[in-house]
Structures are given as structure tokens and as C-alpha cells.
C-alpha positions in Angstrom: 15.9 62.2 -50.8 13.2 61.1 -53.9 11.7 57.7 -53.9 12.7 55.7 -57.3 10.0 56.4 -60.0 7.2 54.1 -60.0 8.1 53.1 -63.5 12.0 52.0 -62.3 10.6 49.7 -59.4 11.8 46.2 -58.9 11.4 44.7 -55.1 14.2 46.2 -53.9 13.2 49.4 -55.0 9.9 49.1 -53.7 11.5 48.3 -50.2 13.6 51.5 -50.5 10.4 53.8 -51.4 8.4 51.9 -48.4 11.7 52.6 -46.0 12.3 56.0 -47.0 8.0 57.2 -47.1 7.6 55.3 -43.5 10.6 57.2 -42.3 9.5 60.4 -43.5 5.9 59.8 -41.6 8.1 59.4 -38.3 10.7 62.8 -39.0 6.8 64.8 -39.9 5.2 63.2 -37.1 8.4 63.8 -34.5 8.7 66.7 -36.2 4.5 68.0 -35.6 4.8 67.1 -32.0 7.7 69.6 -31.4 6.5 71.9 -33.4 3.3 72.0 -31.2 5.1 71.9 -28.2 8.4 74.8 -28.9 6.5 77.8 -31.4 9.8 78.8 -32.6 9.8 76.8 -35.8 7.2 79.7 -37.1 9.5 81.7 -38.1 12.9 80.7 -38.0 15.4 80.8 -40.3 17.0 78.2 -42.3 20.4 78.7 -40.8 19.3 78.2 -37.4 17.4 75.3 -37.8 19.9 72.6 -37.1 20.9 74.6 -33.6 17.1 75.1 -33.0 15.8 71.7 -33.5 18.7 69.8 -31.8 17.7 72.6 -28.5 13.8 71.7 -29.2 14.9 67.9 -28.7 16.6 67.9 -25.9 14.2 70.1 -24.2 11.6 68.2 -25.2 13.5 64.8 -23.9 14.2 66.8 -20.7 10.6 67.4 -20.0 9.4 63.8 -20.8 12.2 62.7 -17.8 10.7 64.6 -16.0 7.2 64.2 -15.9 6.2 65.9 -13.1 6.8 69.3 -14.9 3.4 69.8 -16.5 4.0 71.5 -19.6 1.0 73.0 -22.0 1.4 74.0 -25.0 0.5 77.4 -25.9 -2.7 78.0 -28.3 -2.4 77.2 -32.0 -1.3 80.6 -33.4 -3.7 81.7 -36.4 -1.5 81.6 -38.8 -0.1 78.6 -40.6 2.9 76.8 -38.6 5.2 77.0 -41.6 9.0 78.2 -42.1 9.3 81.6 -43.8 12.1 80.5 -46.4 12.1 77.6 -48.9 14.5 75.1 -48.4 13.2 73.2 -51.4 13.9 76.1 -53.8 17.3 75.5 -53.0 17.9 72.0 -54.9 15.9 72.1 -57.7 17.6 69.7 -61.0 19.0 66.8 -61.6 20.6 65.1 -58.4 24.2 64.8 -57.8 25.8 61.7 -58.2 26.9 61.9 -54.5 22.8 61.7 -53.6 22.2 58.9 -56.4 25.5 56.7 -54.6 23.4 57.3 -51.1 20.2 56.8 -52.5 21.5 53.1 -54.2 23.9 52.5 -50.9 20.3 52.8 -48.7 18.4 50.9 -51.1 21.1 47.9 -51.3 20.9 48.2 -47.0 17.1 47.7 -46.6 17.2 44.3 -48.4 20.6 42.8 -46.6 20.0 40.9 -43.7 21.3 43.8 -41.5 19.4 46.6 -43.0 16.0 44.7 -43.3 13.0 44.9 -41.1 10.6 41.7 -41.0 7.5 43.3 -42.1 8.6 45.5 -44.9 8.2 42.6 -47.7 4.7 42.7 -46.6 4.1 46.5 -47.7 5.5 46.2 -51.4 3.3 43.2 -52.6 
């Protein structure tokens, strides 16, 4: 999902493009950390990847239970920790009206009452 352009921003907006960037730190962050932990990411394929990260997360939430199991991480291979297929080449164009609806229904949630977070007004001043 794309933030609004900086040029389109009202508050609301703003909120949305805080929501979605601090989310995104949290997925790359979660994401590092497993990554780091299961080397299988490497090299796997893009077809896998929903089987192989939903495995990689409950392993990992298995060995945090359980934390007399005393798991190291193997070295850092020397190559870069990156997939070996695009998945960005895959949506490349104007976005489908199905994304725009999600993108304005997520936007609309962050600044009810039930979607909002106390602190995010904060970030878009």
C-alpha cells in the first residue's frame, strides 16, 4: 500500500501516511529479526512465502515460550539476505480501485475514535 502524495495531504491523510510508515517499521523490523533467526528467507520463492513465514512465526513464538532452549543464530551468510524474485515487479501501474477503497477505508479508521491511537496527532504537526 502507497502513502497519499505529499501534495494531496490534509490531517487525515497525514495520520494515514504516519499509521501505515510506523506499521511498515514494525512488519521490517518483525520481519529482520526472523530473518536473522530462520536463513530460509534467502532464497525462497514467492509462492512459498506465506507457508514459510507463518512456520518461521510460530517457531519463533515456540522458542520464546520456551526460553530455556538456547537458540543462536547461525553466522551472517556473505551474501545479501534478500529474496531471489521481485514481488514488486509484479504491480507496477495505476492501482485498482479495490486498493484506493482500502486505502480510503484505513485512512477514514485511523481518525474515528476506534481506529485512532493517542499519540499519532502528535507525529503529523
Amino acid at each position: 500500500m502507497k502513502p497519499y502524495k505529499q501534495r494531496l495531504l490534509n490531517n487525515d491523510r497525514r495520520i494515514f501516511n504516519y499509521r501505515l510508515s510506523r506499521g511498515r517499521k514494525i512488519v521490517e523490523c518483525g520481519f529482520g529479526m526472523l530473518v536473522s533467526k530462520f536463513r530460509v528467507f534467502v532464497s525462497c520463492s514467492v509462492n512459498k512465502v506465506v507457508k514459510i513465514v507463518t512456520a518461521a512465526c510460530v517457531l519463533h513464538n515456540f522458542i520464546k515460550i520456551n526460553e530455556k532452549i538456547n537458540f543462536t543464530p547461525i553466522s551472517e551468510p556473505e551474501h545479501k539476505l534478500t529474496a531471489t524474485s521481485s514481488y514488486r515487479n509484479h504491480y507496477q501501474g495505476r492501482p485498482s480501485k479495490v486498493a484506493i477503497n482500502n486505502r480510503h477505508y484505513l485512512c477514514k479508521y485511523f481518525t474515528e475514535a476506534y481506529g485512532s491511537v493517542p499519540w499519532q496527532n502528535n507525529y503529523i504537526l
